[in-house]
C-alpha positions in Angstrom: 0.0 0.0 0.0 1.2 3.8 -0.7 1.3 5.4 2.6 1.9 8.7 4.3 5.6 9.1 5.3 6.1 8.0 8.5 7.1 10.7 11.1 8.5 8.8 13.3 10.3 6.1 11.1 14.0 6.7 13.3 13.1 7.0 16.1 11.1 4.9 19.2 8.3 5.4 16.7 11.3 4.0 15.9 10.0 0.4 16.4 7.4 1.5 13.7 10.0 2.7 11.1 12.6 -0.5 11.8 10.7 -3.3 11.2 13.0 -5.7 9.1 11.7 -9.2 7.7 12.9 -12.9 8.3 13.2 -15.5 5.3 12.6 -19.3 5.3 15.6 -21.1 6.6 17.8 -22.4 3.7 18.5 -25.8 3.5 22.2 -26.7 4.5 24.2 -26.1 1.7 22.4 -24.2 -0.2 24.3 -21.9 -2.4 23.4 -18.2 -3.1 22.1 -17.0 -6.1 24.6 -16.2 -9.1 22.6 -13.1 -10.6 23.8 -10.3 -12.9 25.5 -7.3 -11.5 23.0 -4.6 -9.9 24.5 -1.1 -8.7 22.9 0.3 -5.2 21.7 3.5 -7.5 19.4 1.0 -9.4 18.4 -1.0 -6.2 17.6 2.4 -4.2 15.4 3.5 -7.7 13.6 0.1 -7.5 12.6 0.3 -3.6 11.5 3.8 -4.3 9.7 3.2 -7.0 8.4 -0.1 -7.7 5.0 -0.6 -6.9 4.5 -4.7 -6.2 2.8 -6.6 -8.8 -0.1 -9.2 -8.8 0.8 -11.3 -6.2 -0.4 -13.2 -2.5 2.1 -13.8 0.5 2.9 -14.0 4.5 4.4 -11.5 6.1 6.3 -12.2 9.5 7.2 -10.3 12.0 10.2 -11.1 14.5 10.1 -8.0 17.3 13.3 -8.0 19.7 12.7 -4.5 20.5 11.6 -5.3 24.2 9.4 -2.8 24.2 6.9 -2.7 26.7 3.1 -2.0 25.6 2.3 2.0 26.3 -0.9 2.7 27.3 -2.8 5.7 24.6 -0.8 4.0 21.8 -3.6 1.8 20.6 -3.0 -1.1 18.2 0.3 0.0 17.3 1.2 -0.1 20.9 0.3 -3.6 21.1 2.0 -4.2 17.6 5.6 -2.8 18.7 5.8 -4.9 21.7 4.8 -8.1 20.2 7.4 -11.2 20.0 6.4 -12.6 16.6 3.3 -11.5 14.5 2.4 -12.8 11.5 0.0 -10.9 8.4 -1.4 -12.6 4.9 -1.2 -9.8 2.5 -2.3 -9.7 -1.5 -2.2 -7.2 -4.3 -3.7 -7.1 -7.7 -0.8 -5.0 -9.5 -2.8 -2.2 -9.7 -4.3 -0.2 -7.0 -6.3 -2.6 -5.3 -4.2 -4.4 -2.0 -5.7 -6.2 1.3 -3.8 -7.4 4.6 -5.4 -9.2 7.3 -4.2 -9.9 10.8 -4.9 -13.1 13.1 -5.6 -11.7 16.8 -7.0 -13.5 19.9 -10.0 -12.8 19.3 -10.4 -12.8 15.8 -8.9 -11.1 12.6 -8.4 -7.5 11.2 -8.5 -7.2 8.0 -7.8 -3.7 5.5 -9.1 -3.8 2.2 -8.2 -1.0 0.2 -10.2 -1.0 -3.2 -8.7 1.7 -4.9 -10.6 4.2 -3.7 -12.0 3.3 -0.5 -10.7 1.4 2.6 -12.0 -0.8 4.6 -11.4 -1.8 8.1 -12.7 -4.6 9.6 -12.4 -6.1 12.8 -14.0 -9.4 13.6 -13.8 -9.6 17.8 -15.5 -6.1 18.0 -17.6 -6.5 15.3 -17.2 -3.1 13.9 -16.3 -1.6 10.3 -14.4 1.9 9.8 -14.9 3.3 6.2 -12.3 5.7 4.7 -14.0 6.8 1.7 -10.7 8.7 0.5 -7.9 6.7 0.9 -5.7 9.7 0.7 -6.3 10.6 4.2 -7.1 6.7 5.7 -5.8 5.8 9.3 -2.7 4.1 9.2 -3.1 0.7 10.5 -0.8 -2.1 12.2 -0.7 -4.3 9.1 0.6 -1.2 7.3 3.5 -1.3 9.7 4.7 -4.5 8.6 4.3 -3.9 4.4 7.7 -4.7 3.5 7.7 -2.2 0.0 6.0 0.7 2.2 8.6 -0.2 5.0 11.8 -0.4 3.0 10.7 2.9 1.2 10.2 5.1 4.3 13.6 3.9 5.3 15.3 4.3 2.1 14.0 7.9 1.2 14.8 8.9 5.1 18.4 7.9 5.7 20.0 7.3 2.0 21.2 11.0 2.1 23.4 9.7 5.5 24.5 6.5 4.3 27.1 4.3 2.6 24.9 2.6 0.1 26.3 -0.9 -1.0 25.0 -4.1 -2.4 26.2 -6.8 -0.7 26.1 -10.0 -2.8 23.0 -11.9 -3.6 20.4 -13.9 -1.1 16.9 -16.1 -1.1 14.0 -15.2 0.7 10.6 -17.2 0.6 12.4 -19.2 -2.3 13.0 -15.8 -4.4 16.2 -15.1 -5.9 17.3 -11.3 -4.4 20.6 -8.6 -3.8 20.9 -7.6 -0.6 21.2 -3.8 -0.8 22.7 -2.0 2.2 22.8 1.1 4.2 25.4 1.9 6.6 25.6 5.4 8.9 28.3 7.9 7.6 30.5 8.8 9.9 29.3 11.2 12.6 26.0 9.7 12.9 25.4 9.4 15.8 22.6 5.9 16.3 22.6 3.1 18.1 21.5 1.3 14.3 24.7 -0.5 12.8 22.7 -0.9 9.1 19.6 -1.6 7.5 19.7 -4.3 5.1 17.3 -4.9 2.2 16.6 -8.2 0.4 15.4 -6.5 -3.2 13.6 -9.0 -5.4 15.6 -9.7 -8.5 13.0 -10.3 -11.0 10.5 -7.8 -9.7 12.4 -5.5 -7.8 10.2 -4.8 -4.8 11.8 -5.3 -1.0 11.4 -9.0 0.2 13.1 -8.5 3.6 14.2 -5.6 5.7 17.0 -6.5 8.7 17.4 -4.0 11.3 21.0 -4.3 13.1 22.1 -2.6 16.1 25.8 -2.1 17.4 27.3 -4.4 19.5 25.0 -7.6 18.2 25.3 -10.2 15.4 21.8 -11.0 15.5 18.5 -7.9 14.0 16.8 -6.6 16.6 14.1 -6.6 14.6 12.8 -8.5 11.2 9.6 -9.1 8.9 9.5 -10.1 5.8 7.9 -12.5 3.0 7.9 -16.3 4.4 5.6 -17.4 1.6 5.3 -15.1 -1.7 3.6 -16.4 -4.9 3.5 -14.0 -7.6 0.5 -13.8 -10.1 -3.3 -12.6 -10.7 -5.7 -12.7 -7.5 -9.2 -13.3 -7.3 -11.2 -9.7 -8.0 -13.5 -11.3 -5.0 -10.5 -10.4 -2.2 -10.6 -6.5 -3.2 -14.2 -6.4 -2.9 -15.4 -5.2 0.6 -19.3 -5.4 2.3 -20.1 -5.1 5.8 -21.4 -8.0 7.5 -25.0 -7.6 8.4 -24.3 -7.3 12.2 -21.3 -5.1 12.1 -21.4 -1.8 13.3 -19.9 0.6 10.7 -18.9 4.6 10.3 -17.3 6.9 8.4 -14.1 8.2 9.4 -13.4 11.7 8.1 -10.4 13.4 8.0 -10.8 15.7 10.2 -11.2 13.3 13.4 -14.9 13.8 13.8 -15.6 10.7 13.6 -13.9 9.1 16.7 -15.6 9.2 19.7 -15.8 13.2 21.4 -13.4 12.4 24.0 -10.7 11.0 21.9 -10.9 13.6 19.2 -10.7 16.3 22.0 -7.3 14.6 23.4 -6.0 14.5 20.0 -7.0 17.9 18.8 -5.2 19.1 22.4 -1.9 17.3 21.3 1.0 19.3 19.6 2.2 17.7 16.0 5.2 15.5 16.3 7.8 17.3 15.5 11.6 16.5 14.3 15.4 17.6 14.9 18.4 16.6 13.4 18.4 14.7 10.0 19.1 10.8 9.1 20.0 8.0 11.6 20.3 10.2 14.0 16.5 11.9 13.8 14.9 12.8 17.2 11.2 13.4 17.5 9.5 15.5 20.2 6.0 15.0 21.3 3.9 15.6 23.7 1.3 13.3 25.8 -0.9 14.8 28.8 0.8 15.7 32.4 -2.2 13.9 34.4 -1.4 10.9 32.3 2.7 10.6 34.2 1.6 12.8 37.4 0.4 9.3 38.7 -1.8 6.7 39.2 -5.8 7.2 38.5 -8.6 5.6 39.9 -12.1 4.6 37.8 -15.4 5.3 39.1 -15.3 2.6 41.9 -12.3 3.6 43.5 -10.3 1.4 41.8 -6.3 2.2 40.9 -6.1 2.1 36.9 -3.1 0.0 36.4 -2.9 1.4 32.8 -1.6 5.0 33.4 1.7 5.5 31.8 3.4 6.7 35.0 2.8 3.1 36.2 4.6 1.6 33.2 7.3 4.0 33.0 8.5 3.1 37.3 8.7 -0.5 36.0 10.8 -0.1 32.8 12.3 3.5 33.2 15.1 4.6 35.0 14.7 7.8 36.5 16.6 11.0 35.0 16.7 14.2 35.7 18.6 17.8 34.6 18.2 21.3 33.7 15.4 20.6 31.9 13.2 18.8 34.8 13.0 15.3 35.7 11.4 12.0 34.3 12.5 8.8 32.7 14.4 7.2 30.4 13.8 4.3 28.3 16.4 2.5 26.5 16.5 -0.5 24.2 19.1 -2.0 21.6 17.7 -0.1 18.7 16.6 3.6 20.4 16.2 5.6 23.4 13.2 8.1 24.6 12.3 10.4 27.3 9.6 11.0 29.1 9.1 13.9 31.7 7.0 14.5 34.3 4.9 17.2 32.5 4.4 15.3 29.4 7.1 16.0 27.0 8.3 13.0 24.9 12.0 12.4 22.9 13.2 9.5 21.2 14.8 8.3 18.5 17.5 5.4 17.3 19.8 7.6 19.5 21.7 7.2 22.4 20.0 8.9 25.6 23.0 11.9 25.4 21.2 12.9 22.2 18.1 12.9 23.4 19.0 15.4 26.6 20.4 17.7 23.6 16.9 17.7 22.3 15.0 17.8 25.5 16.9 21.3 26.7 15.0 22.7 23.2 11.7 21.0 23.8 
């Protein structure tokens, strides 16, 4: 699917913007591909470019982020923290794509026809409509997209990278190069390299590795275990409500979500970025009340879910010219998170982050 750039693809939004993709295991011995030569200025036009063709695969999704699950992040809260995930996704070449998601309790599944899209969740029984697709809601499956993925990467740090292809690979039985992009010098990132498996025939990304200094092993992956490339059924880009499903109309605008929820988000500043590349921090902002401490519902009852709660267990506390909060760090990224609400992180170590903070 085309998507909206993703604000927060280096950064602890981070865990959105460096997902990377695992391929089947090769068989022992198995030899890689002997393909013509490709230069990384035609593999970085193909990944920015190519749109995939007619075709029907499994995505998965191996996490190592160790991020714990915020609360006011939603589904991609739930997404980022998760060990392994796994998506079915198909295309019909043209404009037409669909993804659907296995939960716990059922399956989400986003059809976009070309020029609406659909969103369907089967536990809760409800459908969102987005009737341009221009301004849709990005969703979890999106996340995990492995063309939309390798392009927000690619057209964010190519500028601040060494850009090499490194030999040839398989991935779900596909010959591909492995395209890769290093940090120039002076970035300052906890990322080592992002490495792309590009499709030889068709030239769209087939897996996206995420590595990190100081580890052999990608703290994150997704990517194509099954791909099979061809026509789909017309049937599978064809959307209509079940009978029992509750369905509206999102709007761009927000109107559409409940009052409350459209009120907190119209009260909440536009991410916003400093420094360029690898070593990209965003600043945000969430409420105070929701790190001043914890809340009680209507039957005086302590709400385990308030973010001040999560940050004591997985924080450390910090504190500086600038106030005093937390710090979260993890193999791939860093954030902040004050007492009054004000939110940095990025694929940074924390020093970079207190640079930012004293501006915020």
């Amino acid at each position: 699917m085309r998507r909206k750039s993703i604000a927060l693809t280096a950064s602890a939004g981070m865990a959105a913007g460096a997902l990377g993709l695992t391929s089947l295991a090769l068989p022992a011995g198995a030899q890689d591909p002997n393909l013509p030569r490709a230069t990384a200025e035609g593999l970085v036009s193909s990944v920015l470019e190519t749109d995939a063709p007619a075709m029907a695969g499994t995505v998965t999704v191996d996490n190592n982020l160790g991020l714990p699950a915020l609360p006011g992040m939603g589904d991609s809260g739930e997404f980022l923290s998760a060990g392994k995930q796994s998506l079915r996704v198909w295309s019909d070449g043209q404009r037409a794509h669909r993804m659907s998601v296995q939960q716990d309790n059922g399956e989400i599944t986003v059809v976009d026809d070309g020029s609406t899209l659909w969103k369907w969740d089967s536990s809760e029984r409800t459908v969102v409509k987005h009737p341009d697709v221009r301004q849709r809601a990005e969703s979890e499956a999106d996340e995990a997209d492995p063309s939309e993925l390798a392009r927000s990467i690619v057209g964010k740090l190519r500028d601040s990278s060494s850009v090499t292809v490194d030999g040839t690979t398989s991935v779900a039985g596909q010959d591909a190069y492995e395209l890769v992009l290093t940090p120039n010098p002076g970035e300052r990132t906890k990322l080592s390299e992002v490495r792309i498996a590009v499709d030889a025939e068709h030239r769209i990304p087939l897996r996206v590795e995420i590595g990190t200094n100081g580890s052999a092993d990608p703290a994150l992956r997704a990517g194509f275990s099954r791909i099979d490339f061809g026509s789909q059924d017309p049937e599978l880009f064809r959307f209509t409500p079940p009978d029992d499903a509750r369905v509206r109309t999102a709007d761009p605008h927000g109107e559409a979500k409940q009052h409350g929820q459209a009120q907190r988000e119209a009260e909440r500043p536009e991410p916003r970025t400093t420094g360029e590349g690898w070593d990209t921090v965003v600043t945000t902002r969430v409420p105070a009340e929701a790190v001043r401490g914890a809340q009680q519902d209507s039957g005086g009852q302590e709400n385990g879910g308030n973010l001040r709660g999560v940050l004591e267990r997985v924080g450390e506390p910090v504190n500086g010219s600038w106030g005093h909060g937390w710090a979260v760090d993890t193999s791939v990224g860093s954030a902040v998170i004050t007492s009054d609400g004000r939110v940095v992180a990025g694929a940074v170590p924390r020093p970079v982050l207190i640079e930012a903070l004293k501006e915020a």
